[in-house]
C-alpha positions as CSV (number, residue, x, y, z in Angstrom):
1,X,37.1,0.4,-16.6
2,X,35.6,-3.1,-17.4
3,X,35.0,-3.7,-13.7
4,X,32.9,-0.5,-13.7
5,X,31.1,-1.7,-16.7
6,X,30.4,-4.9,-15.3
7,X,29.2,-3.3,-12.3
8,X,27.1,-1.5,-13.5
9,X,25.3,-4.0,-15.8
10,X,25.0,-6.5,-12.6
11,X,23.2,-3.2,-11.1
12,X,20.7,-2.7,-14.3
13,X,20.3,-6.7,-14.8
14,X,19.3,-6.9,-10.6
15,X,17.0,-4.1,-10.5
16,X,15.6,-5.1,-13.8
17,X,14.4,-8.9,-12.1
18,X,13.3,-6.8,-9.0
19,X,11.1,-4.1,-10.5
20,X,10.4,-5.7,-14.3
21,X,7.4,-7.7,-14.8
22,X,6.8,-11.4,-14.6
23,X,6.8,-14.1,-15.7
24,X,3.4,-15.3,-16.9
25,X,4.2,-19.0,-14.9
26,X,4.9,-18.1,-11.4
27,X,6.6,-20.9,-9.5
28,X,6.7,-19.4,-5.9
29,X,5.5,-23.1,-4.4
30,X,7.7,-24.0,-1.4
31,X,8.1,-27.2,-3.8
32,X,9.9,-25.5,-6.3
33,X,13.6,-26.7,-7.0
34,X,14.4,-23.2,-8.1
35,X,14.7,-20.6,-5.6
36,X,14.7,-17.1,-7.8
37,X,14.3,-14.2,-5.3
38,X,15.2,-10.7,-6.1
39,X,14.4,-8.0,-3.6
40,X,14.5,-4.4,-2.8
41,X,17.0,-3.6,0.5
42,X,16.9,-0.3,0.3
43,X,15.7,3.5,-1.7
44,X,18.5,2.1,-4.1
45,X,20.0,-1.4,-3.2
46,X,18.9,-5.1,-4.7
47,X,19.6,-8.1,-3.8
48,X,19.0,-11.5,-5.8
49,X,18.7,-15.0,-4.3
50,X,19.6,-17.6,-6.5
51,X,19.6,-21.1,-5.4
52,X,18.1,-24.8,-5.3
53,X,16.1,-26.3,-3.2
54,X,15.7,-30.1,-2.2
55,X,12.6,-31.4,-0.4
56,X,12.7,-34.3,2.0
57,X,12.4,-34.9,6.0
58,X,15.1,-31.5,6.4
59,X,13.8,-28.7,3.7
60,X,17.6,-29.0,2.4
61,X,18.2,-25.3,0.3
62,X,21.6,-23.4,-0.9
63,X,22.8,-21.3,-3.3
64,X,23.9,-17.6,-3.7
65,X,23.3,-13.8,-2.8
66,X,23.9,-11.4,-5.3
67,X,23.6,-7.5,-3.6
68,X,24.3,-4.0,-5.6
69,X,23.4,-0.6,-4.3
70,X,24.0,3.1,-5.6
71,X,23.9,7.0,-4.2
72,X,21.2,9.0,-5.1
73,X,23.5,10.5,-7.7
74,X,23.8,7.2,-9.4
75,X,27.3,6.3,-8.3
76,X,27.3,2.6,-7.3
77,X,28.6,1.2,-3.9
78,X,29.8,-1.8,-4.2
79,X,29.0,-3.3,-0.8
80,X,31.5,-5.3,1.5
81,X,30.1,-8.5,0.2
82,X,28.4,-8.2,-3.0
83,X,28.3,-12.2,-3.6
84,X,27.7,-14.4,0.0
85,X,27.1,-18.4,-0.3
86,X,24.3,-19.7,1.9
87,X,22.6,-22.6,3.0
88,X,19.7,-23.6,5.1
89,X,18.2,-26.7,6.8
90,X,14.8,-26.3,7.7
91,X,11.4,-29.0,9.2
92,X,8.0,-28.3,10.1
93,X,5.7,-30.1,11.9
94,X,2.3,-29.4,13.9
95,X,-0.5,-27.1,11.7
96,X,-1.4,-23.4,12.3
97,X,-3.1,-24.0,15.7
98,X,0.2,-25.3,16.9
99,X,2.6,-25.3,14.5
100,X,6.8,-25.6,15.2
101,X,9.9,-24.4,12.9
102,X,13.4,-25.1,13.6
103,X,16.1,-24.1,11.4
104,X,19.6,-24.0,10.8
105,X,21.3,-21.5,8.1
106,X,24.8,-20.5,7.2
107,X,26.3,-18.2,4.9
108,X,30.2,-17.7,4.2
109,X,31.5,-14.2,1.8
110,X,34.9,-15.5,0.2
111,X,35.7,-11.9,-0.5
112,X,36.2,-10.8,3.2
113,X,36.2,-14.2,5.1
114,X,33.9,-13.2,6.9
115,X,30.9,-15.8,7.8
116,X,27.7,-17.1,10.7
117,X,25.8,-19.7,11.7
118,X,22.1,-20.0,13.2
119,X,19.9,-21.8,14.5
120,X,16.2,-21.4,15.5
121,X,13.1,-22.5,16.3
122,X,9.5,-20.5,15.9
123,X,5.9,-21.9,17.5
124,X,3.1,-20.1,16.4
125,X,-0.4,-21.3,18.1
126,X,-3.9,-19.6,17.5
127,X,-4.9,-17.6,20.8
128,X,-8.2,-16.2,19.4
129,X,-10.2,-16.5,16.6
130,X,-8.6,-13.2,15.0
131,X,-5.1,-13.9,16.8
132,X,-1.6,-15.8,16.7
133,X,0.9,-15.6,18.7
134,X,4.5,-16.2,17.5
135,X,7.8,-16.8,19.5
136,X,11.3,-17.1,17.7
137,X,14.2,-17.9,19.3
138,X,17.7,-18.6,17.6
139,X,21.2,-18.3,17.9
140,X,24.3,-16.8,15.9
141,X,27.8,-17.3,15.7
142,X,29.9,-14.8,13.4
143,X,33.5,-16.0,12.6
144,X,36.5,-14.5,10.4
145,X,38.2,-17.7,8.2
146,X,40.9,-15.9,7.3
147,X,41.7,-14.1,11.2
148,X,40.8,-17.8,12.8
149,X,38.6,-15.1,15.1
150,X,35.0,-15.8,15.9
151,X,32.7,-13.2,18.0
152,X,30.5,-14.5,21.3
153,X,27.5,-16.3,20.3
154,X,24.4,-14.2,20.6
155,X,20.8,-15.1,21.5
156,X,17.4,-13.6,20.7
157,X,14.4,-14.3,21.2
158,X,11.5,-12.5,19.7
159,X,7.2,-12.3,20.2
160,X,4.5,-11.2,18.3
161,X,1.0,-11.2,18.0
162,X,-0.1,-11.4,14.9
163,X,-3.8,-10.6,13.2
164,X,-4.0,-12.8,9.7
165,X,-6.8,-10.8,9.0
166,X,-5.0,-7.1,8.5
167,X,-1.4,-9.3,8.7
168,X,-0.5,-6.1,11.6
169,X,1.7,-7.8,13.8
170,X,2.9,-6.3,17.2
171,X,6.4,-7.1,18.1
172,X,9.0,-7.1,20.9
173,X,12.4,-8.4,21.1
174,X,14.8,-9.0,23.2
175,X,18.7,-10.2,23.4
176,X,21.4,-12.0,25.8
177,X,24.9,-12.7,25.5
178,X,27.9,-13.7,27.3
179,X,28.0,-9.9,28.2
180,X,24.7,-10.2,30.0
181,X,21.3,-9.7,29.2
182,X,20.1,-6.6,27.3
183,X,17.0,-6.6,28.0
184,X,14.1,-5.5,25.9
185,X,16.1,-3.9,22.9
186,X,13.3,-3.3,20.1
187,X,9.1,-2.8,20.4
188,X,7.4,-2.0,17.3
189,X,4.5,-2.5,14.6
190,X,4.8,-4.8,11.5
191,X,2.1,-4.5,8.6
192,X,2.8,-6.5,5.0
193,X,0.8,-5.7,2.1
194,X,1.2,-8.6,-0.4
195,X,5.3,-8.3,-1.3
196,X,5.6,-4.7,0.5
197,X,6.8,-5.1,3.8
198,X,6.2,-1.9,6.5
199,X,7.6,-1.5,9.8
200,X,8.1,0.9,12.5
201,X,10.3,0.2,16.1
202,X,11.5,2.1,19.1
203,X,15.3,0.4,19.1
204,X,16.4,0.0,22.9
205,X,13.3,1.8,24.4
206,X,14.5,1.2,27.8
207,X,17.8,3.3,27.8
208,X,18.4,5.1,24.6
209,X,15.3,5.1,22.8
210,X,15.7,5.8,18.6
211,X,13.0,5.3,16.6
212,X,13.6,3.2,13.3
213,X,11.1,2.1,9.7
214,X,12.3,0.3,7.8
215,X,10.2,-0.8,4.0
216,X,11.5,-4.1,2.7
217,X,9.8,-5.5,-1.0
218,X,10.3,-8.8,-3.1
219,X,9.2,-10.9,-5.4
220,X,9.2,-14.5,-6.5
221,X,8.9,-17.0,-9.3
């Protein structure tokens, strides 16, 4: 019974920071030592990211993820990992008419054992006045500490072109892995609005076409 209450109050006090108002200081600067980042996953799942950031030559951050969903009835479901550790080493060089990103992140859930590693890099360049162009590439490793088991490393690489203008952003991706290459496995249209986050993709267009939107929100202070 005290888990369920506990539960649920992690549930109120999450959607509370996601939806509530404000602060009347915002701190969302990339400088800011604090990283305080609650978001909406889903039509009823949150997620908080709490954790500290420390600024040098690597952009040196780590902290916590904090995730609680319910039904549509009300019922919460607990996910498989409600609480996974993270860290990320980040540098960025060049400006916005040629500007470079790598990036290397982890995250480990102490619940199920279960944990990855990345790493990326992203150019973006100006091709016209109104456009960018984007290219992401990374790789992830999955691994299981407690089955001493780690799944094949998978690459993907992704482009976009990008108006800053309307911030409507075409984008295709595709994936390889020690399988083989899969091809193009997702083409779709991205469009933010401030903090709301629209998208719409054809997943796999090439064999077994499904269509898939997906509406993402957050905030930060």
């Amino acid at each position: 019974m005290k888990r369920r209450i506990l539960a649920r109050l992690a549930a109120v006090g999450i959607a509370f920071v996601c939806v509530g108002p404000a602060p009347h200081k915002a701190s969302a600067a990339d400088n800011d030592p604090l990283i305080w980042a609650p978001s909406k996953t889903g039509p009823n799942a949150y997620k908080l990211r709490l954790g500290v950031r420390l600024p040098g030559r690597w952009d040196t951050s780590a902290g916590a993820d904090l995730s609680m969903g319910a039904a549509p009835s009300g019922k919460l479901n607990p996910p498989d990992a409600p609480v996974r550790l993270w860290g990320a080493l980040s540098q960025k060089s060049g400006r916005r008419a040629a500007a470079r990103t790598s990036q290397i992140t982890m995250d480990f859930s102490a619940l199920t054992g279960t944990g990855s590693v990345g790493a990326g890099t992203a150019r973006t360049w100006i091709v016209t006045p109104t456009l960018d162009a984007e290219v992401h590439r990374s790789i992830a490793l999955q691994c299981n500490a407690y089955e001493n088991h780690c799944r094949k490393p998978k690459l993907t690489q992704t482009a976009k072109l990008a108006s800053p203008a309307s911030r409507t952003a075409l984008v295709a991706q595709g994936q390889f892995s020690s399988d083989g290459v899969r091809g193009l496995t997702r083409v779709g249209i991205e469009q933010k609005f401030g903090n709301l986050h629209l998208g719409a993709a054809v997943a796999d267009p090439l064999l077994a076409p499904r269509s898939i939107f997906d509406i993402r929100y957050s905030l930060r202070w």
